[in-house]
C-alpha positions in Angstrom: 23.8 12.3 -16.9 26.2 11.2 -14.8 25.4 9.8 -11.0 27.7 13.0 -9.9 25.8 15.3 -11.8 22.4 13.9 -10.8 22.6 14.4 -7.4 25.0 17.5 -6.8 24.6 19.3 -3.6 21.3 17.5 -2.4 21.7 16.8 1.5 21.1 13.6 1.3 22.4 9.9 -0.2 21.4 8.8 -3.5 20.0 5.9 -2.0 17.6 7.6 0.5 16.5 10.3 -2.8 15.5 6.7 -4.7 14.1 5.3 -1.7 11.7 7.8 -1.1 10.8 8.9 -4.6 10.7 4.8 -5.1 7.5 4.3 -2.5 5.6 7.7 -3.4 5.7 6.5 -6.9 4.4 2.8 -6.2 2.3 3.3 -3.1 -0.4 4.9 -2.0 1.8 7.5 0.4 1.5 11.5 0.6 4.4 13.7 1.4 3.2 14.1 4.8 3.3 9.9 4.6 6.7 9.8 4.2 8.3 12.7 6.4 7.1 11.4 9.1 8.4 7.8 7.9 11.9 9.3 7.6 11.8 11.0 11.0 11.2 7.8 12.5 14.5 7.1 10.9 16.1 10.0 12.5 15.7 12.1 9.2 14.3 15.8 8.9 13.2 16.9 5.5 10.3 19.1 4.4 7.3 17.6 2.3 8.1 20.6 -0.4 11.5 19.0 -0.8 10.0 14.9 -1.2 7.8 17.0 -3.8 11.1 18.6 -5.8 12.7 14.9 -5.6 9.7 13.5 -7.6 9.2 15.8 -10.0 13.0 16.1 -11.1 13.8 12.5 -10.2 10.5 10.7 -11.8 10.7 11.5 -15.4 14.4 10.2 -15.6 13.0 7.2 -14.3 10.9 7.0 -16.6 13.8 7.6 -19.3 16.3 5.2 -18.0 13.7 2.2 -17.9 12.7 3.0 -21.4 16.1 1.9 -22.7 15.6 -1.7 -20.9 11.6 -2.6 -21.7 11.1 -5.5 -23.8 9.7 -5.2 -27.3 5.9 -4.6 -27.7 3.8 -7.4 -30.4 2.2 -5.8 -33.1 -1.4 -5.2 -31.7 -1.9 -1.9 -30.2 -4.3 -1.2 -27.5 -4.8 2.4 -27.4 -7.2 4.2 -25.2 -7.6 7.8 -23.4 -8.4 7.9 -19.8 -8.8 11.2 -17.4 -7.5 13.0 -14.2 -8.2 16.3 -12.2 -5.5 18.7 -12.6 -6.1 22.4 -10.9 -9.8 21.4 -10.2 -10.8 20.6 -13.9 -11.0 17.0 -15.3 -8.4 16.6 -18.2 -8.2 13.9 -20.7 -4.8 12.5 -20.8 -2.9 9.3 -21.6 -0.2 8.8 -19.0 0.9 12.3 -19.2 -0.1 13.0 -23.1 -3.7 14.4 -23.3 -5.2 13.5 -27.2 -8.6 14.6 -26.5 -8.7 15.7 -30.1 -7.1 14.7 -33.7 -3.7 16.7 -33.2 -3.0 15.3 -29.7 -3.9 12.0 -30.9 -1.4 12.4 -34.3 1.1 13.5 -31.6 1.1 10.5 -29.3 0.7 7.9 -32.6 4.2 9.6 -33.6 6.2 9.2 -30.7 4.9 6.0 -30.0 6.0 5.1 -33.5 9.5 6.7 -33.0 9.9 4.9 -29.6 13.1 1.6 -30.2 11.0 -0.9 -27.9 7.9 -0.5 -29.7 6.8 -2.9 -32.7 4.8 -1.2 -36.0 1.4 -2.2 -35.9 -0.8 -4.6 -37.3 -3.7 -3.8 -35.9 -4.7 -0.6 -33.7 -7.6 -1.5 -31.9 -9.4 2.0 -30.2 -12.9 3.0 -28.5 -15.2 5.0 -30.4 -13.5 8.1 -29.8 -13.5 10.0 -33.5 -9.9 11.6 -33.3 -8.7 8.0 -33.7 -9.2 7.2 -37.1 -9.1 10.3 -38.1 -5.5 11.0 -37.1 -4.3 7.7 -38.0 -5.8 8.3 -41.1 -4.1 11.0 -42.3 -0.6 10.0 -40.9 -1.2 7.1 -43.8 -1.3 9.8 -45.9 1.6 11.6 -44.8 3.5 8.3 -45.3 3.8 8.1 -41.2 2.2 4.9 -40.6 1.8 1.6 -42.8 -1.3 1.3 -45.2 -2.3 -1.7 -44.0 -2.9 -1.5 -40.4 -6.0 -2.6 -39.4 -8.5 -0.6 -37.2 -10.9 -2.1 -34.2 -13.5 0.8 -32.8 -14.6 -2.5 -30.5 -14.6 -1.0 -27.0 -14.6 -4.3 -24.6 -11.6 -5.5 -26.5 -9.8 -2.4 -24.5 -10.9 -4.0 -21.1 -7.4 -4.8 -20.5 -5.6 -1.5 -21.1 -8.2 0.1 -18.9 -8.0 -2.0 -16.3 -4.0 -0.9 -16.2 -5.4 3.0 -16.0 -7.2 2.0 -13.0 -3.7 1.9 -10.7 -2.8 5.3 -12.2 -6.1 6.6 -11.1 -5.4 5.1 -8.1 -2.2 6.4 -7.4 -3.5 10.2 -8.5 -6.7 9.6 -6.4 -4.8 9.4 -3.3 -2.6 12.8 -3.8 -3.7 16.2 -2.7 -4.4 17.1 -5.9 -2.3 17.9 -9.3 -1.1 22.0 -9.9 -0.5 21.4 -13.3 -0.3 19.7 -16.4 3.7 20.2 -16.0 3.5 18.4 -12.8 1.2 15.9 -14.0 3.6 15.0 -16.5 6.4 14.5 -13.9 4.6 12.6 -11.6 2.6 10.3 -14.2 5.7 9.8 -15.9 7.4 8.0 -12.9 4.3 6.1 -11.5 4.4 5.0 -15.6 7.8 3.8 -15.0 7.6 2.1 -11.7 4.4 0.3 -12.9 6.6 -1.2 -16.1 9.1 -2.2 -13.7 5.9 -4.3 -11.3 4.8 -5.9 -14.2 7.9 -7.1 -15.5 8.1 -5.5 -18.7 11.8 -4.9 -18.4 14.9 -7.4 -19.9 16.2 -7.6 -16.4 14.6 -10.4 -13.8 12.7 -7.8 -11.8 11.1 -9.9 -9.5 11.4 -8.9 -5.9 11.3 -5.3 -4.2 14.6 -6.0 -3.6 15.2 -6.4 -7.3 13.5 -3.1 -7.6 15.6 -1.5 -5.9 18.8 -2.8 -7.1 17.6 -2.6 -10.6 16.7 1.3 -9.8 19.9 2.1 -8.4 22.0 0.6 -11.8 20.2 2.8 -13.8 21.0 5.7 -11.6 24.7 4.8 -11.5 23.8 4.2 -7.6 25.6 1.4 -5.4 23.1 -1.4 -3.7 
């Protein structure tokens, strides 16, 4: 999509859109936070229209730094971790719940479907029984190599939890998630912004001020 087409008839820059929907996504900031950090600026908006920025500007983040991360190894860490959404506690990873065999199958696929990411040698897992189920019978349907190797060894996921912990973070902070749809948008961008911190992209990302600049490229936006 076109820079044009992104931002057609929004009152404001590109630049102060990314700028805002940049911090909310990588700090700890509400709305509320950040209108009244604009109107010391001089700028009026309304905390419902910060809210429509993130939710239609954080999942193409989240696409445009897909096409630039480098390639994964060929050990797997895969693990489900949680958030409240409408009051009730939902299992999700990132914004894809597998609680169960099917959702599990379905995140296996796309991750397996993804250009950055390298087939696996080894999956390692917690003890959560859609895992080997689902990977199981993707074998079977020809989906996945025969001889990947499975670890049910829970510690040896201290690392990917560890990375859930900012997401919870982030999410903890927030008045609280309407939906699964707009847990999906916001998860997806906080996903992307959290790549881009820990360097997981071709491009030196190494400053905020690389941040930005890199963020603005892939919107077609000038520094």
């Amino acid at each position: 999509m076109k820079k044009d087409d992104l931002f057609k008839w929004k009152q404001y820059q590109p630049d102060i859109i990314l700028l805002i929907v940049r911090w909310y996504l990588r700090y700890n900031l509400s709305f509320g936070n950040l209108v009244e950090m604009m109107e010391e600026r001089g700028l009026s908006m309304a905390h419902t229209t910060i809210m429509r920025w993130v939710h239609q500007y954080g999942p193409q983040l989240d696409k445009r730094v897909s096409r630039h991360l480098k390639p994964t190894n060929d050990s797997w860490r895969v693990d489900e971790t949680y958030i409240k959404v409408k009051g009730q506690w939902m299992y999700l990873y990132r914004a894809v719940g597998f609680k169960n065999k099917q959702a599990a199958k379905r995140f296996f696929k796309k991750a397996l479907a993804t250009s950055h990411v390298c087939k696996p040698r080894v999956i390692t897992v917690d003890k959560n029984p859609a895992y080997p189920v689902a990977i199981q019978e993707l074998k079977e349907e020809k989906r996945m190599p025969e001889g990947i190797q499975i670890r049910q060894v829970k510690y040896l996921n201290n690392i990917i939890e560890q990375d859930h912990r900012f997401i919870k973070k982030r999410v903890r902070s927030m008045l609280g998630l309407k939906s699964f749809l707009t847990a999906t948008y916001i998860l997806s961008g906080i996903k992307a912004m959290h790549m881009i911190k820990k360097k997981q992209v071709h491009q030196g990302v190494k400053s905020a001020q690389n941040q930005k600049e890199f963020i603005h490229k892939l919107f077609g936006v000038a520094s």
